[in-house]
N, C-alpha and C positions, 0 to 999 in steps of 0.2 A: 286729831283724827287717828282711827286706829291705824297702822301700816295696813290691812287687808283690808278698807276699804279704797288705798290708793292704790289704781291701775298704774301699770308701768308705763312710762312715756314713751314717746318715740325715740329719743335720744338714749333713755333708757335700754330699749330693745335691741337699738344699733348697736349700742356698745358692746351689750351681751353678745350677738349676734354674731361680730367680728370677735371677739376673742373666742368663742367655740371655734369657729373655722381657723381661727391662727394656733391655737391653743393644742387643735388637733394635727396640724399639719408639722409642726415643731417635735409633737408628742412620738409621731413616728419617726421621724429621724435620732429623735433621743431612744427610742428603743432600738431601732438600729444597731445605735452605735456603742451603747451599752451590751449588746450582742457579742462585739470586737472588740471592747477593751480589754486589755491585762492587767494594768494597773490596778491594784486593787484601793488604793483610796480616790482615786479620779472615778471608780466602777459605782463609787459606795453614794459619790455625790447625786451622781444619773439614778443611782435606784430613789434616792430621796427625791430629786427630780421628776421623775415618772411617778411616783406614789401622789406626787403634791397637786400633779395635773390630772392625775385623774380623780382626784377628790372635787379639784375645782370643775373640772368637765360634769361633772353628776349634781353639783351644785344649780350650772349655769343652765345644767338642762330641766332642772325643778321648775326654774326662771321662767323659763321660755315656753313649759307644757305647762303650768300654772295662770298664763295667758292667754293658753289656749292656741299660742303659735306656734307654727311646724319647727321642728328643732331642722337644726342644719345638719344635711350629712357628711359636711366636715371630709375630713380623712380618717380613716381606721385599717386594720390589717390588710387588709385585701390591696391598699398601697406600698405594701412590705413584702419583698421576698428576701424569705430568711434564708439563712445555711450560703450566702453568695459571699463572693472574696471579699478581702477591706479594702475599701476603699479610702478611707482620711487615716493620718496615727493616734494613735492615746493622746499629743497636748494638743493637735488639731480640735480632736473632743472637747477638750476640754475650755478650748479659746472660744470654740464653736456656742456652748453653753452658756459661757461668759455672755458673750454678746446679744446673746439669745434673753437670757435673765434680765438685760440692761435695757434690751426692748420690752420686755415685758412690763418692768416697773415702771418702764415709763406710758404705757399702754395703761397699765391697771391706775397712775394717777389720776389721767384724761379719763378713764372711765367714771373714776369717782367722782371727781368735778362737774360731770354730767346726770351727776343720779342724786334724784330726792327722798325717795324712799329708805325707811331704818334700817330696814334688813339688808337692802344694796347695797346699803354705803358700808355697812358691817365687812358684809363681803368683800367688796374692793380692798376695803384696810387690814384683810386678814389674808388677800393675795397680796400687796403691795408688800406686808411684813415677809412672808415667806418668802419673795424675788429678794428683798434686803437682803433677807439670812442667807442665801442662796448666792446672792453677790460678794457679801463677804468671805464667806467659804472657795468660792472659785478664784477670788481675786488673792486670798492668802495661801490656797496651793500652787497658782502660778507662779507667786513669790516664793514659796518653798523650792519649786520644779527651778527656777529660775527664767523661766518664760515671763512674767508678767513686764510686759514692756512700758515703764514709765516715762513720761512727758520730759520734752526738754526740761533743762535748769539756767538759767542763768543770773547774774550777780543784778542785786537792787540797788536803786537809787538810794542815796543819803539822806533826800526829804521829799518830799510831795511836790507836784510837779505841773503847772495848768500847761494849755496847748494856747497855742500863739501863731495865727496868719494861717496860712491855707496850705505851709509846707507838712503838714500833720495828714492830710489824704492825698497827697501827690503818690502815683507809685508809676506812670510811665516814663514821665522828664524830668530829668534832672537827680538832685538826691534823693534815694528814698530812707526814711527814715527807718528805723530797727522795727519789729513785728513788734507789738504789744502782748503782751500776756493773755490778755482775753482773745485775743485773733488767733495765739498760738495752740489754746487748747481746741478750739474750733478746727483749727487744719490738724492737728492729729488726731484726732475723734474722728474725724472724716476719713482719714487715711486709713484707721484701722479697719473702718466699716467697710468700705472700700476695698481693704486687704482680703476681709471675708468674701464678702459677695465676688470678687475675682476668682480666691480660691474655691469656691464652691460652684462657678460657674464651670473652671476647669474639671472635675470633678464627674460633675452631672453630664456635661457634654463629650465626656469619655463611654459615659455607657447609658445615654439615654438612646431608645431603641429606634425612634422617629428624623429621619433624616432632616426635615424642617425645625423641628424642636432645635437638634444638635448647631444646626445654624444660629438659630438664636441667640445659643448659649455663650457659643462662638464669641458672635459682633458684642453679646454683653460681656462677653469677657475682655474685648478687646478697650471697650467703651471704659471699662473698671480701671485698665491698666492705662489706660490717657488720661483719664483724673486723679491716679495716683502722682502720673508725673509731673501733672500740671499744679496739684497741692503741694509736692515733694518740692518740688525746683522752689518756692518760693519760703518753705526753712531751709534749703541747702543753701541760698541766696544770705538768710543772715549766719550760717555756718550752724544749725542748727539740725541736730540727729534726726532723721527720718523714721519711722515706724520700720520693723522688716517686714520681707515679705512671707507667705505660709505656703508658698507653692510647692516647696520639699514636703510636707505634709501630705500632700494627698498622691496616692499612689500611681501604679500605670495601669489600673484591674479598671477591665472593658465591661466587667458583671454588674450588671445593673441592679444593687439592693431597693430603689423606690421606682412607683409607676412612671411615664412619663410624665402623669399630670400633677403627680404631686409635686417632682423637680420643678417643673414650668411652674406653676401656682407659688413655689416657695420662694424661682426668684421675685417675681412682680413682688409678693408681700414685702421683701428685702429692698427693690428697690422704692415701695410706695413711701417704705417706712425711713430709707434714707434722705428721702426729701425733706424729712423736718429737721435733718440734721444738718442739711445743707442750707436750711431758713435760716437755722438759726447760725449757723457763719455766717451768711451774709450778712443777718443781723449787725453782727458782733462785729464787723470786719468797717475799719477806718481809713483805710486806701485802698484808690481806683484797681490797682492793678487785683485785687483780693475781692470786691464787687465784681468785676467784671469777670472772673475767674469764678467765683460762683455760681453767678447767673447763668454762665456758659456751661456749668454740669446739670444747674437745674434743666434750664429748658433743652439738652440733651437726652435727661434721664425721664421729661414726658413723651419726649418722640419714639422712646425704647418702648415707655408703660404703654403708648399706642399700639406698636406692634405687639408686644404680650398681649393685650385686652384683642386684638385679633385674631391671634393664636388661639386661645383658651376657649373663647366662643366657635370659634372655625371646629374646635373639637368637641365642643358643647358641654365643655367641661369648668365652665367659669357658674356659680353659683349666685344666684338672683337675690338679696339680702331683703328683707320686709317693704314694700312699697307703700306710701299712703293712699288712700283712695282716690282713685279715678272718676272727680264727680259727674263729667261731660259723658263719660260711658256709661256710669247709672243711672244720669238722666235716662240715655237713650232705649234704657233695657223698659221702663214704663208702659 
């Protein structure tokens, strides 16, 4: 069948749908902050950056008005004000992007995984390649800067090794046994995310203009910095480096470069999208005391996404994504 006689699915449209709205909300903080860097090769990544996404932004909106559905209005300039103090440093930016590229690639593979059509799947695999090149380029200047913060090390077994009795997920009584490697990159993946979304809460809650907003941003800052310590204590626990922190990063400037809506809208993205980070610890995680410690930031981190999703609507500023048909109400229209 040709590609243009296959309509786009639902799943299809969603995917699209969320990455214009994330895609755009990213896109202005990266011009932002490409505004305030000095560096000139951290400068050169961000224009390649912003070039990349507005190729894909013009793409994804062919997508959507080729369907004949309303595109989303996203974020765009009028969430920017330029010419205002700095607010984060040059490797802030540049960690900031980091993380940003590593959500993305991993956003653009679920996209692909949900889409049937030739020219979608084109698509995805020619954003997924760009977040690649884009990931390596960020991850070998922070190793040139000396920022890039690599994962613990520790020395290996001699041979292969099976688990034996139930002392292998004990982690409240008695001995607990050394972390695993797999549970270790789980709690510092989580911490650095964690590191962002704190430091950027402090950030935004410096100079967002909305006194409720700035509460928010607050208890989620406060929320960030209790699961850092509650991930942290348990590598400090097998004597194992912790992530730093970026809070020297961001400055003391009260001026506000984004709306309030776009801050509010960026954290929820940040934390919707940490939840899968925090699935997959749990996942990964073989002692109680590491379950239980997960579960404990998940179901914290929906009671926050509830107040966000109150916030955003209370301002009427949360965005309605494609609905399927209402068949009870077209019955009733007859």
């Amino acid at each position: 069948m040709d590609k243009e006689e296959l309509k786009l699915t639902s799943a299809e449209i969603g995917t699209l749908w969320g990455e214009y709205v994330n895609g755009t909300a990213v896109d202005i903080v990266n011009k932002y902050m490409l505004s305030i860097i000095e560096d000139e090769k951290i400068k050169e990544i961000f224009e390649d950056a912003i070039e990349i996404s507005g190729n894909q932004k013009q793409q994804i909106k062919w997508f959507i008005e080729n369907e004949e559905f309303p595109v989303p209005v996203g974020f765009s300039e009028s969430d920017l004000n330029r010419g205002t103090k700095r607010l984060f440093s040059d490797i802030f930016c540049l960690h900031y992007l980091h993380i940003m590229t590593l959500n993305g690639l991993i956003g653009h593979t679920i996209s692909l995984s949900s889409s049937v059509r030739k020219d979608l799947r084109h698509f995805y695999e020619s954003a997924s390649n760009d977040a690649m090149s884009m990931y390596q380029r960020t991850t070998d200047l922070l190793l040139e800067k000396g920022h890039f913060q690599r994962d613990p090390y520790f020395y290996p077994e001699k041979k292969p090794e099976f688990v034996s009795g139930q002392q292998f997920i004990n982690g409240f009584l008695g001995d607990k046994r050394p972390l695993a490697a797999t549970e270790i990159i789980a709690l510092s993946l989580n911490i650095k995310k964690k590191i962002m979304e704190k430091s950027l809460s402090i950030g935004f809650s410096q100079v967002a203009k909305s006194k409720e907003i700035r509460k928010f941003l607050e208890s989620t800052q406060n929320a960030s910095n209790q699961q850092i310590q509650s991930l942290s204590k348990i590598l400090k626990g097998d004597n194992l480096p912790v992530p730093m922190s970026w809070e020297s990063e961001v400055t003391s400037s009260q001026d506000s470069p984004f709306s309030d809506k776009l801050m509010l809208y960026h954290m929820g993205f940040l934390l919707q999208s940490a939840q899968s980070y925090h699935g997959a610890g749990l996942a990964s995680a073989m002692r109680v005391d590491l379950v239980t410690t997960f579960e404990k930031i998940i179901l914290k981190n929906i009671m926050i996404t509830k107040e966000w999703f109150n916030l955003m609507t209370k301002n009427n500023w949360l965005e309605q994504p494609p609905l399927a048909p209402n068949r009870k109400d077209i019955a009733k229209d007859k």
